[in-house]
Biopython code that builds the backbone (N, CA, C, O; Angstrom):
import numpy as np
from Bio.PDB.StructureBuilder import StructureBuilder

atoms = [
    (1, "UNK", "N", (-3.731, -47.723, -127.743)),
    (1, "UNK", "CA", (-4.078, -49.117, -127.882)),
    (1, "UNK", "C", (-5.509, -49.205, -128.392)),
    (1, "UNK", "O", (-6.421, -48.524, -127.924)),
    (2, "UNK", "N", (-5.623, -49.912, -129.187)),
    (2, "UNK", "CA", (-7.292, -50.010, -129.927)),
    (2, "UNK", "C", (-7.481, -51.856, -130.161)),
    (2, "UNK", "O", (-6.548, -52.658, -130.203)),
    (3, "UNK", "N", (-8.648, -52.106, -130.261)),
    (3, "UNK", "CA", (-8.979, -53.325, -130.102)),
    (3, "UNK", "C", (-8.091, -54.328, -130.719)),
    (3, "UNK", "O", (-7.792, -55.327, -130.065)),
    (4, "UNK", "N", (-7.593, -54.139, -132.046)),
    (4, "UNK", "CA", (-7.179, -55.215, -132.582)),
    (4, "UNK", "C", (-5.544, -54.758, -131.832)),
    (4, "UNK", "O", (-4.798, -55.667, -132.195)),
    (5, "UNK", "N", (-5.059, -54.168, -131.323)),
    (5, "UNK", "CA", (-3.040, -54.539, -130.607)),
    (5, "UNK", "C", (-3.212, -55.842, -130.068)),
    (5, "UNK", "O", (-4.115, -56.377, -129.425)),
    (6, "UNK", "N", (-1.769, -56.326, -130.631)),
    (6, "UNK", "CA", (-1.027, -56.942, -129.890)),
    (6, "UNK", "C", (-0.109, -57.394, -129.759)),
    (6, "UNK", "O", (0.555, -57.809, -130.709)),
    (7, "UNK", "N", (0.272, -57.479, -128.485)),
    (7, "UNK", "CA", (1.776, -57.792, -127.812)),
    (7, "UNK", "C", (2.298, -58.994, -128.205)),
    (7, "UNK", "O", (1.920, -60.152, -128.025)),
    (8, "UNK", "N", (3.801, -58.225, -129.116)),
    (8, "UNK", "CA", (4.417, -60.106, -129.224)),
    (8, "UNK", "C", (5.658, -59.784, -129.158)),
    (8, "UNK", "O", (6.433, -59.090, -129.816)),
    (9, "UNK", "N", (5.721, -60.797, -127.691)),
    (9, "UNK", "CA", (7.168, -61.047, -127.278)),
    (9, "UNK", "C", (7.783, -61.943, -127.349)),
    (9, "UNK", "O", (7.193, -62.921, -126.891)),
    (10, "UNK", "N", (8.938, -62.189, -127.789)),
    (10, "UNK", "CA", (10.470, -62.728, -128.541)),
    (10, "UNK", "C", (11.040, -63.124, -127.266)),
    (10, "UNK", "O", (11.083, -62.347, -126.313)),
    (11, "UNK", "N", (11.516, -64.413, -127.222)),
    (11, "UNK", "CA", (12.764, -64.670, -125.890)),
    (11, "UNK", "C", (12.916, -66.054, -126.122)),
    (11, "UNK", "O", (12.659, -66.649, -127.169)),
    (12, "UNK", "N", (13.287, -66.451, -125.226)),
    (12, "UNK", "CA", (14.305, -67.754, -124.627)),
    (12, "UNK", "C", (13.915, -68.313, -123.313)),
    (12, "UNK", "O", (14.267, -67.701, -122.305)),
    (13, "UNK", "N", (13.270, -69.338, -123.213)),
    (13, "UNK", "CA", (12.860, -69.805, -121.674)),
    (13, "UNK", "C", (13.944, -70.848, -121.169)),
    (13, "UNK", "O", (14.154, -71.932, -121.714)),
    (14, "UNK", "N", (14.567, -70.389, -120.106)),
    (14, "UNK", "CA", (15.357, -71.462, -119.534)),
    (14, "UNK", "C", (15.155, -72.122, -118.268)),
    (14, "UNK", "O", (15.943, -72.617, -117.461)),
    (15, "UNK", "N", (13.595, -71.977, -118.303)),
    (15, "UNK", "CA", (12.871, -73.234, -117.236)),
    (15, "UNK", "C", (11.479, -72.854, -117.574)),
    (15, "UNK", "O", (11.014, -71.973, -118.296)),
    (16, "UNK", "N", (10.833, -73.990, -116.672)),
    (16, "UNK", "CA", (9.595, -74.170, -117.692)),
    (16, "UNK", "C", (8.869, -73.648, -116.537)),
    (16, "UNK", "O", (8.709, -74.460, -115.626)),
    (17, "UNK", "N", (8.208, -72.021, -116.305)),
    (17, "UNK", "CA", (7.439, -71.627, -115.369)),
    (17, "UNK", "C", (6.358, -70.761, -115.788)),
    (17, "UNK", "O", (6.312, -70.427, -116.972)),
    (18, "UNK", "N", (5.621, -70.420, -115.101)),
    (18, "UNK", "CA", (4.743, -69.417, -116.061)),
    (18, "UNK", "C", (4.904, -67.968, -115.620)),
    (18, "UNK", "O", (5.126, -67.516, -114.497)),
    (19, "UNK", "N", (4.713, -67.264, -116.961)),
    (19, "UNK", "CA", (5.046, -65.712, -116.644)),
    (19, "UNK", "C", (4.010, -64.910, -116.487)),
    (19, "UNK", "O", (2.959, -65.397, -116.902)),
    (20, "UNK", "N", (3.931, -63.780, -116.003)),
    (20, "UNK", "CA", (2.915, -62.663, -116.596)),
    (20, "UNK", "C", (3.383, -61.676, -116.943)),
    (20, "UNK", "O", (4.227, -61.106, -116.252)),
    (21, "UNK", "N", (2.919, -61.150, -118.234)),
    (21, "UNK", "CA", (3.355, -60.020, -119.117)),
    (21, "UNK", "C", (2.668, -58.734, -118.623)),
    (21, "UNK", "O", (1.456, -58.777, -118.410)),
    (22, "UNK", "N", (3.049, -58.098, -118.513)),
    (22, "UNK", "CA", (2.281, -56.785, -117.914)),
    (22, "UNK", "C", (2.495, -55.424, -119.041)),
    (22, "UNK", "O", (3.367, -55.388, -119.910)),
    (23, "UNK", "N", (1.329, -54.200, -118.740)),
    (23, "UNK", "CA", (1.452, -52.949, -119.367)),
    (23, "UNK", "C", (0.786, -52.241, -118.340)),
    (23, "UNK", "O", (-0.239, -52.342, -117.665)),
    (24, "UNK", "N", (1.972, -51.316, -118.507)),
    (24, "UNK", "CA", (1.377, -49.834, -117.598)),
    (24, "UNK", "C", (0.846, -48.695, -118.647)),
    (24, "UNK", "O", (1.570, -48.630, -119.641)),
    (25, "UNK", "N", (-0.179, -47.845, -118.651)),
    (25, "UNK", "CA", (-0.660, -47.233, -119.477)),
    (25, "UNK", "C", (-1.543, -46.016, -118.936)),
    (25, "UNK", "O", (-2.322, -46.032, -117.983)),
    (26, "UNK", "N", (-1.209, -44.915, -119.825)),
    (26, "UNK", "CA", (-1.691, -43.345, -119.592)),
    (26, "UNK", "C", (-3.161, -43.215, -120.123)),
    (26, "UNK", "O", (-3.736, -43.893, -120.974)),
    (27, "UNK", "N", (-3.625, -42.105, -119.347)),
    (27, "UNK", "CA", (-4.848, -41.225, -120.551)),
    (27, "UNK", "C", (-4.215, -40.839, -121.781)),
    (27, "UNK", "O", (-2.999, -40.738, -121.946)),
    (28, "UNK", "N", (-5.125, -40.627, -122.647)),
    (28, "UNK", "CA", (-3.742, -40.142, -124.076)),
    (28, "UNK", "C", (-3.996, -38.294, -123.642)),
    (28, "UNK", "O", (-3.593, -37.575, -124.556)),
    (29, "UNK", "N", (-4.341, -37.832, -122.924)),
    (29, "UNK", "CA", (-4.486, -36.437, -122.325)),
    (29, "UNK", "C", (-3.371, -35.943, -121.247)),
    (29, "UNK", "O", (-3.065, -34.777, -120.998)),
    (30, "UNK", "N", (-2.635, -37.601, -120.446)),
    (30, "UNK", "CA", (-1.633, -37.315, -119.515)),
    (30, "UNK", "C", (-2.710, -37.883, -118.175)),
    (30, "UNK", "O", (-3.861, -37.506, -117.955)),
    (31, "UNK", "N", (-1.894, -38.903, -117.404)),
    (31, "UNK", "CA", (-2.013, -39.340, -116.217)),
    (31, "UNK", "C", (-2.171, -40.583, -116.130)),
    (31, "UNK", "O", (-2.284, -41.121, -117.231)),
    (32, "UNK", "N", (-2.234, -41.378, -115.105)),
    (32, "UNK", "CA", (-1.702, -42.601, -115.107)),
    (32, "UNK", "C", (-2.930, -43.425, -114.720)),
    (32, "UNK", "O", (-3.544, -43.267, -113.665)),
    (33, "UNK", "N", (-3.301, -44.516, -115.875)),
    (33, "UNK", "CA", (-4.844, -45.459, -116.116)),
    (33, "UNK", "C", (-4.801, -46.462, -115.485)),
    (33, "UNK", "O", (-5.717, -46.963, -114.833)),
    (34, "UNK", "N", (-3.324, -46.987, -115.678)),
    (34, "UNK", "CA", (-3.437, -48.651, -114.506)),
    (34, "UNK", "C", (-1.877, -49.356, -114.866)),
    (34, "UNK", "O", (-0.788, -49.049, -115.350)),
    (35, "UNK", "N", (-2.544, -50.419, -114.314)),
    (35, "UNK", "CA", (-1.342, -51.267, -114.746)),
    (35, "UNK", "C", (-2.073, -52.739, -115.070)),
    (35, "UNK", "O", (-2.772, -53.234, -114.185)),
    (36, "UNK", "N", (-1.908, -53.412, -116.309)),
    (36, "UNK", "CA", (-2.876, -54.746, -116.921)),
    (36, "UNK", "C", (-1.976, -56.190, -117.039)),
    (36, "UNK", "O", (-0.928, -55.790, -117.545)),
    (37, "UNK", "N", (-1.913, -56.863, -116.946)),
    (37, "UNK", "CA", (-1.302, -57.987, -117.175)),
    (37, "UNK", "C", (-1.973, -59.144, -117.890)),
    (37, "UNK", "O", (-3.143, -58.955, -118.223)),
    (38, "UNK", "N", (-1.633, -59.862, -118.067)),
    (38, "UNK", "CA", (-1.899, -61.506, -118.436)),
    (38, "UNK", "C", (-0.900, -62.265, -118.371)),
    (38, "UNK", "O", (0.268, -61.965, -118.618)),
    (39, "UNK", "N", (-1.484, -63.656, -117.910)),
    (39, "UNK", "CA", (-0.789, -64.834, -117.424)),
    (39, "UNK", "C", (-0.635, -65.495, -118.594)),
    (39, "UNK", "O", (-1.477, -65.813, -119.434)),
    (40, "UNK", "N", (1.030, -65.738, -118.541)),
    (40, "UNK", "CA", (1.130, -66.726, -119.695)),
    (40, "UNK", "C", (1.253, -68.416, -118.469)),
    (40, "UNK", "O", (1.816, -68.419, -117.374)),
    (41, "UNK", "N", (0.534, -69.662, -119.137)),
    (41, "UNK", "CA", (0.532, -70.866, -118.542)),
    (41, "UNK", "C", (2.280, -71.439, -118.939)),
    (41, "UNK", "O", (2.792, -71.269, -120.045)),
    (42, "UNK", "N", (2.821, -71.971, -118.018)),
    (42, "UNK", "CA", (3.774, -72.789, -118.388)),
    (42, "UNK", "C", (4.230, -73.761, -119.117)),
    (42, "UNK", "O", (5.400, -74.137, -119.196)),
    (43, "UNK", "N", (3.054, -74.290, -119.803)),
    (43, "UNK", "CA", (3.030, -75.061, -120.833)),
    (43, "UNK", "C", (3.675, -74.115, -122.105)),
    (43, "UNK", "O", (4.583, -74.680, -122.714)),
    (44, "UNK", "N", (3.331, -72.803, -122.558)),
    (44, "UNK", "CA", (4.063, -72.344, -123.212)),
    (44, "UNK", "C", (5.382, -71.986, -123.511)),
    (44, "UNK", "O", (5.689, -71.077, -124.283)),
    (45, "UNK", "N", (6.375, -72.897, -122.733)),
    (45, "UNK", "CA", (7.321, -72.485, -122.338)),
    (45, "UNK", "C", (8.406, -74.074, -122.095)),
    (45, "UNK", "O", (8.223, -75.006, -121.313)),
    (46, "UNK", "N", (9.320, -73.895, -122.932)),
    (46, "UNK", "CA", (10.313, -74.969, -122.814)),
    (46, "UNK", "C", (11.597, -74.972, -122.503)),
    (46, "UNK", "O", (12.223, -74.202, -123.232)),
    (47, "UNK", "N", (12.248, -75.521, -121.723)),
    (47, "UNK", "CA", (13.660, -74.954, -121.066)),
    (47, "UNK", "C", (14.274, -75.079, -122.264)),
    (47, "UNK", "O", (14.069, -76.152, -122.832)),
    (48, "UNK", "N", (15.218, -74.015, -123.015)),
    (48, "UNK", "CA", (16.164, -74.286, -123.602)),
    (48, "UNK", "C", (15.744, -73.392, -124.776)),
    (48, "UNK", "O", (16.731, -72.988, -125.390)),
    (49, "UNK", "N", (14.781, -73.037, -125.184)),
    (49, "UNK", "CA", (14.022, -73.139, -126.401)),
    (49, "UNK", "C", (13.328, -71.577, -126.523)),
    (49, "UNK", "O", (12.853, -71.005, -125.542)),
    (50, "UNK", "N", (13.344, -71.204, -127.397)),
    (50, "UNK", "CA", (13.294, -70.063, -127.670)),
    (50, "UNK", "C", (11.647, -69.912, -127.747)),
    (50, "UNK", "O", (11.045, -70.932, -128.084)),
    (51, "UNK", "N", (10.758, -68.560, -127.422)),
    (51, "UNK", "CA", (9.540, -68.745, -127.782)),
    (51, "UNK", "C", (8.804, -67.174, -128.095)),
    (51, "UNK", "O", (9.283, -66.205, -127.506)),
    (52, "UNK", "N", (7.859, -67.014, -128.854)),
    (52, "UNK", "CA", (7.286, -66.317, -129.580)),
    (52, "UNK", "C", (5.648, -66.191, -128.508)),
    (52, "UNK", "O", (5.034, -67.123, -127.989)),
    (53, "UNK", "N", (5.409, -65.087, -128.481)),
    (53, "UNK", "CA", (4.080, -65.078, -127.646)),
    (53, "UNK", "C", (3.242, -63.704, -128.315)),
    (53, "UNK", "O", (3.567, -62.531, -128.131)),
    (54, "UNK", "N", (2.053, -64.203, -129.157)),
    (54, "UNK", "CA", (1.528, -63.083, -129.878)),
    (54, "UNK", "C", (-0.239, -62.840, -128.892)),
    (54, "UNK", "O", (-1.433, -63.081, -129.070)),
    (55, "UNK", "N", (0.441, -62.376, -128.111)),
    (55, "UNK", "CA", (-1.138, -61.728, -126.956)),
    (55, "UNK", "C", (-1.961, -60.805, -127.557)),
    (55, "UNK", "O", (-1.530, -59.932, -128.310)),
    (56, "UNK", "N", (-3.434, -60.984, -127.192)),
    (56, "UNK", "CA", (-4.678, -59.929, -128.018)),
    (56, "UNK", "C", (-4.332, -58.872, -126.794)),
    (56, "UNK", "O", (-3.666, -59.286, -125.846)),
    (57, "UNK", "N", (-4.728, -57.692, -126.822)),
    (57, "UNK", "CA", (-5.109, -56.675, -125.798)),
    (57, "UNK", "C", (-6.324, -56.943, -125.170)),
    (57, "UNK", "O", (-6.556, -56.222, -124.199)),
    (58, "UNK", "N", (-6.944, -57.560, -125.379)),
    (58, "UNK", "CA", (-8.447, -57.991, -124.297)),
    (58, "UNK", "C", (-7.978, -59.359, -123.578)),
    (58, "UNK", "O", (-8.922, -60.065, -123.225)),
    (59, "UNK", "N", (-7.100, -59.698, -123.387)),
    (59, "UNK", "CA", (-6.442, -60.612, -122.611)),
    (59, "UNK", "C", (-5.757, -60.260, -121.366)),
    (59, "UNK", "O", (-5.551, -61.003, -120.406)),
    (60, "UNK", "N", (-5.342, -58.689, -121.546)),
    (60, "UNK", "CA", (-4.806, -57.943, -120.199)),
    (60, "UNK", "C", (-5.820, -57.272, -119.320)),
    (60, "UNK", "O", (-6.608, -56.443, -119.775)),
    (61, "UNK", "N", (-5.797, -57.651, -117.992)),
    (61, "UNK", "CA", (-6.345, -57.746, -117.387)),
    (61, "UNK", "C", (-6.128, -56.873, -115.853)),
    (61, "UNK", "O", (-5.074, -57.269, -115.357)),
    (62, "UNK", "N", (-6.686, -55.999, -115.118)),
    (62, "UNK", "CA", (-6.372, -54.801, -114.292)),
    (62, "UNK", "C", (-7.087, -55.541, -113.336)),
    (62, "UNK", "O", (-8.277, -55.775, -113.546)),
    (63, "UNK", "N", (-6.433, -56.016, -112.128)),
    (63, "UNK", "CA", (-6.648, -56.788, -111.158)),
    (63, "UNK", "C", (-7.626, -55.589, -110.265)),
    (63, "UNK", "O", (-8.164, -56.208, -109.347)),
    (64, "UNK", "N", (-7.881, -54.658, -110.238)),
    (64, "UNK", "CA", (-8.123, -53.699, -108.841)),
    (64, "UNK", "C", (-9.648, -53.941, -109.539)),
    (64, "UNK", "O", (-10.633, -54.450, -109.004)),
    (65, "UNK", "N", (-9.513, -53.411, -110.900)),
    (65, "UNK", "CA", (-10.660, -52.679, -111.468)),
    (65, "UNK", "C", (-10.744, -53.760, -112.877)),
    (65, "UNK", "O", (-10.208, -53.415, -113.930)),
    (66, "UNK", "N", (-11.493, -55.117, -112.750)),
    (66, "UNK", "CA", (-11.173, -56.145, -113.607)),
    (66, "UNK", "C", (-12.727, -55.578, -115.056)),
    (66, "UNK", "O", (-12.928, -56.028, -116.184)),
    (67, "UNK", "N", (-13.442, -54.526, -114.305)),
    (67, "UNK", "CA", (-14.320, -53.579, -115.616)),
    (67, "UNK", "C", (-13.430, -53.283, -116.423)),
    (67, "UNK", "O", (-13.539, -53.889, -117.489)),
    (68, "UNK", "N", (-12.416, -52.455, -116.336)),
    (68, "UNK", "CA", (-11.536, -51.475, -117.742)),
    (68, "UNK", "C", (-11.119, -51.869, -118.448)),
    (68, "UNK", "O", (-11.207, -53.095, -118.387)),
    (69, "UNK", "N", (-10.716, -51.593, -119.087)),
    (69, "UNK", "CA", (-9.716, -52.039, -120.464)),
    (69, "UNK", "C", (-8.545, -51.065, -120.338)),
    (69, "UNK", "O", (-8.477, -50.031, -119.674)),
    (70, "UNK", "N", (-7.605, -51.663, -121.166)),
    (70, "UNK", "CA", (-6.642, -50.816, -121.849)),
    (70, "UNK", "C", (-6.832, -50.078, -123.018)),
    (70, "UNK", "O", (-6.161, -49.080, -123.280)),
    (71, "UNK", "N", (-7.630, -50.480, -123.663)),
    (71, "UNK", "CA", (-8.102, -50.007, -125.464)),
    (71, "UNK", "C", (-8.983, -48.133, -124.789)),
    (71, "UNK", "O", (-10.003, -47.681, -124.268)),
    (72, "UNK", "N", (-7.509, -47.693, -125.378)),
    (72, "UNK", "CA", (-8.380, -46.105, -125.581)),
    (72, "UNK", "C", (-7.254, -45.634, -125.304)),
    (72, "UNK", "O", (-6.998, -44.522, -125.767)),
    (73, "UNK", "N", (-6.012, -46.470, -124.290)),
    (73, "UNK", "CA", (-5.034, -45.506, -123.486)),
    (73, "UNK", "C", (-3.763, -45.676, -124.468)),
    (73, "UNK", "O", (-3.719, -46.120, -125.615)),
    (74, "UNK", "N", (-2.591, -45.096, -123.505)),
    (74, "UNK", "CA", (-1.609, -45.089, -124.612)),
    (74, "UNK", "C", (-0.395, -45.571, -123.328)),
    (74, "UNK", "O", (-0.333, -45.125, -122.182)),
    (75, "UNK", "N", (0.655, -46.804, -124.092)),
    (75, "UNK", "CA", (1.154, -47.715, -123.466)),
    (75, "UNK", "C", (2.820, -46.866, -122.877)),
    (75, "UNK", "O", (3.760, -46.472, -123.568)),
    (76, "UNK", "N", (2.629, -46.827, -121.324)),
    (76, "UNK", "CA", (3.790, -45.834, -121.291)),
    (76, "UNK", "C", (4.943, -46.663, -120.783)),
    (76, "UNK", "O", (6.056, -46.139, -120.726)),
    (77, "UNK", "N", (4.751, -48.036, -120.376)),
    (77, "UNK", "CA", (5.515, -49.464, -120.201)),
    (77, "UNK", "C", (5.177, -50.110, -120.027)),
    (77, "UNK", "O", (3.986, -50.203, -119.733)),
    (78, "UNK", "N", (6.250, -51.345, -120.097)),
    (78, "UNK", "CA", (6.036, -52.538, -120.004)),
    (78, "UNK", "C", (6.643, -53.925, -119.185)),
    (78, "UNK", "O", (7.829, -53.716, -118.930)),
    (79, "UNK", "N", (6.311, -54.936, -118.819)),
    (79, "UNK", "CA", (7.022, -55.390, -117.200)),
    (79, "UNK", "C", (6.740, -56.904, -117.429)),
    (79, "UNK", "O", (5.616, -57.317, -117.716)),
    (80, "UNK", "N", (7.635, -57.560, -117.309)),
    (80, "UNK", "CA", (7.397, -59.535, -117.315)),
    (80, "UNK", "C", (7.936, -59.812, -115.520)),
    (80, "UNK", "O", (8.839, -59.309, -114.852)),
    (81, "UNK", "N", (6.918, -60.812, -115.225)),
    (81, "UNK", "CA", (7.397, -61.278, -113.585)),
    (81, "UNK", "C", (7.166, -62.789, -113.923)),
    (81, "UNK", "O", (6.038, -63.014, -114.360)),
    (82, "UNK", "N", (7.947, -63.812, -113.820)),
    (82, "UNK", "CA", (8.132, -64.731, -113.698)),
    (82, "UNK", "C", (7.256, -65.415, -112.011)),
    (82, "UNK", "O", (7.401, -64.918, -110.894)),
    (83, "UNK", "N", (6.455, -66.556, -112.344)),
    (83, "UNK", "CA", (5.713, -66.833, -111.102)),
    (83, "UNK", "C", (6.896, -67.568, -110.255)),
    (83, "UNK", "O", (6.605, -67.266, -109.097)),
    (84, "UNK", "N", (8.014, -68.330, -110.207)),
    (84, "UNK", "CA", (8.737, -68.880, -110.055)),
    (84, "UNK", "C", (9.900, -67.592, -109.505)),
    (84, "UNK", "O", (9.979, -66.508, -110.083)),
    (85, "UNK", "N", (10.720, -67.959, -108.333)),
    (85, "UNK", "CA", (11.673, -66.956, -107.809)),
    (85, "UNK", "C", (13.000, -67.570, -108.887)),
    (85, "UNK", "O", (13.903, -66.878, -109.357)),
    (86, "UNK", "N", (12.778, -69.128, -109.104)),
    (86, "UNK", "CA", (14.277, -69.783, -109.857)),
    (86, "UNK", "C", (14.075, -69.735, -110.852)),
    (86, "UNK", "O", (14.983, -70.285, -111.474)),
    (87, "UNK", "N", (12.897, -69.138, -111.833)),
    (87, "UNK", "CA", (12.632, -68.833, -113.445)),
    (87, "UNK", "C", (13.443, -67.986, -114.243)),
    (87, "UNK", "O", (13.780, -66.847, -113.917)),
    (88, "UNK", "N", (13.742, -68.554, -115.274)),
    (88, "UNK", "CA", (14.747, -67.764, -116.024)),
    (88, "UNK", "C", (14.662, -67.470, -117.576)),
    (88, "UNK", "O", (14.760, -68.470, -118.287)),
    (89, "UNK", "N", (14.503, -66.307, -118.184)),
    (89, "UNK", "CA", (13.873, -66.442, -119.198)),
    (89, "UNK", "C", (14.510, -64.578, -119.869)),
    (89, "UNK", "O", (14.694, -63.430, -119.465)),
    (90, "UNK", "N", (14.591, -65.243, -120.833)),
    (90, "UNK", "CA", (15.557, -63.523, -121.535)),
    (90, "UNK", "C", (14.364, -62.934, -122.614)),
    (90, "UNK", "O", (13.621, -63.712, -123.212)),
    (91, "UNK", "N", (14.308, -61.877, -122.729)),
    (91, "UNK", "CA", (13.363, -61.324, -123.204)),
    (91, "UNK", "C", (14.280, -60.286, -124.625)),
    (91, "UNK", "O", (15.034, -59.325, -124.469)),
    (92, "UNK", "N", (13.932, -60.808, -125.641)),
    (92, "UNK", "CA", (14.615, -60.050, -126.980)),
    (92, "UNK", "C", (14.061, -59.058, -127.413)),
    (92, "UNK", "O", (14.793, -58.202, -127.909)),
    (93, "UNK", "N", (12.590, -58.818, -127.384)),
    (93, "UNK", "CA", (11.690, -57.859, -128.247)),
    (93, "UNK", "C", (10.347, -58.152, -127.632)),
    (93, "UNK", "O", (10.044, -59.294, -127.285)),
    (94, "UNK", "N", (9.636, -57.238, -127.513)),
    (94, "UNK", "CA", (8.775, -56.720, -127.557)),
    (94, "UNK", "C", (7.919, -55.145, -128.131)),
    (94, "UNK", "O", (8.135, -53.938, -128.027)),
    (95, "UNK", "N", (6.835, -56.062, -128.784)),
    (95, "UNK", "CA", (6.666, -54.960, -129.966)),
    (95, "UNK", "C", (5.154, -54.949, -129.827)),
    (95, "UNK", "O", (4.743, -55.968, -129.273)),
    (96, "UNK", "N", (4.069, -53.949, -130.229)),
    (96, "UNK", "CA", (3.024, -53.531, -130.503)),
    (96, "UNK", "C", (2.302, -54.076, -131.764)),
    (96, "UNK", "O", (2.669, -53.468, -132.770)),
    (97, "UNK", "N", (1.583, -54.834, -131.953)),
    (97, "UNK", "CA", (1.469, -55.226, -133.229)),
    (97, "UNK", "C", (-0.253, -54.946, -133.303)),
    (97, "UNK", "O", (-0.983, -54.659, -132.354)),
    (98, "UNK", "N", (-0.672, -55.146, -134.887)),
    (98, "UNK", "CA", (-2.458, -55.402, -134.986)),
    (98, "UNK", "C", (-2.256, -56.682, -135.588)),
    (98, "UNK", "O", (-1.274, -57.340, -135.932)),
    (99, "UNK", "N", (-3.737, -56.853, -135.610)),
    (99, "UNK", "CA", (-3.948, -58.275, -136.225)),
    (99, "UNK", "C", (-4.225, -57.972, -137.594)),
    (99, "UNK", "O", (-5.051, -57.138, -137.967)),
    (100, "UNK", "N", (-3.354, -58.827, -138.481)),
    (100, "UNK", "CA", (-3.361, -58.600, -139.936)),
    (100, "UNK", "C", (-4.826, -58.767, -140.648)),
    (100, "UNK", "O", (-5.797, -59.386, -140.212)),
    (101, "UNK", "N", (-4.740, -58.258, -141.495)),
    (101, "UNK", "CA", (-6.297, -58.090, -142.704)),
    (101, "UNK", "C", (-7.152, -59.602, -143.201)),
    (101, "UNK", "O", (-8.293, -59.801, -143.617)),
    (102, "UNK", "N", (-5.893, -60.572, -142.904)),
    (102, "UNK", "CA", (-6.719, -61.740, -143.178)),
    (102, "UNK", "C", (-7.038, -62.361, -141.480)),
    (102, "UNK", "O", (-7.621, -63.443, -141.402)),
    (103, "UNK", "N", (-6.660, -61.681, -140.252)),
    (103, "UNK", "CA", (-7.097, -62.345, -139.009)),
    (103, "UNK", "C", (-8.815, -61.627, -139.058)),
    (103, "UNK", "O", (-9.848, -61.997, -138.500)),
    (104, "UNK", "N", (-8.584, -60.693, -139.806)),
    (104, "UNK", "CA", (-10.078, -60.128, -139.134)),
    (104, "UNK", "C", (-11.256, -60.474, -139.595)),
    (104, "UNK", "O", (-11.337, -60.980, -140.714)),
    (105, "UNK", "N", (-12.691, -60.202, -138.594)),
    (105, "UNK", "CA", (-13.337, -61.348, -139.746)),
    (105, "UNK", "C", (-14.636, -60.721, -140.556)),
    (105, "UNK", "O", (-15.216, -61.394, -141.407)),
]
sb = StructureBuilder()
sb.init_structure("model")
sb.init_model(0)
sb.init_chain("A")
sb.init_seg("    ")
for serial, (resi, resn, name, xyz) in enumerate(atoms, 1):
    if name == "N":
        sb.init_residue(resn, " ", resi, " ")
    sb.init_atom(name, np.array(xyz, "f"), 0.0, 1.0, " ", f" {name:<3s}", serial, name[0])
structure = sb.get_structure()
């Protein structure tokens, strides 16, 4: 993971709650760095309706140790928890992306 990744996940919200997207991630040498998340707000999110979520990597966030980053490690999974126990929401893709040549500045 290097500064410019990011996470964009593909799905379907079938209630309007907020999620958090999570990554678990290694040393690129072998062993285990953390686990990072970010909160998506519920406003992003419409029952019925399909939605697109393109997250920076300095947006995930390691609750124990809120110093680190992810940028250096290498992404060994990945985890969505719905804040809501009755939230319902299908997940199509998730993919690794950078920010294209005209985002940068």
């Amino acid at each position: 993971l290097n500064a410019e990744t990011r996470v964009l996940v593909r799905g379907q919200a079938y209630s309007r709650d907020a999620m958090q997207i999570g990554l678990s991630v290694g040393y690129p040498g072998g062993g285990f760095a953390g686990k990072y998340s970010a909160l998506i707000p519920s406003s992003k999110f419409s029952a019925g309706v399909e939605f697109e979520l393109e997250i920076p990597i300095n947006r995930f966030h390691n609750k124990k140790n809120p110093d680190r980053s992810p940028i250096g490690c290498e992404l060994t999974d990945w985890w969505c928890v719905a804040e809501a126990s009755a939230a319902r929401f299908e997940i199509t893709s998730v993919e690794l992306t950078e920010a294209l040549e005209t985002e940068k500045p």
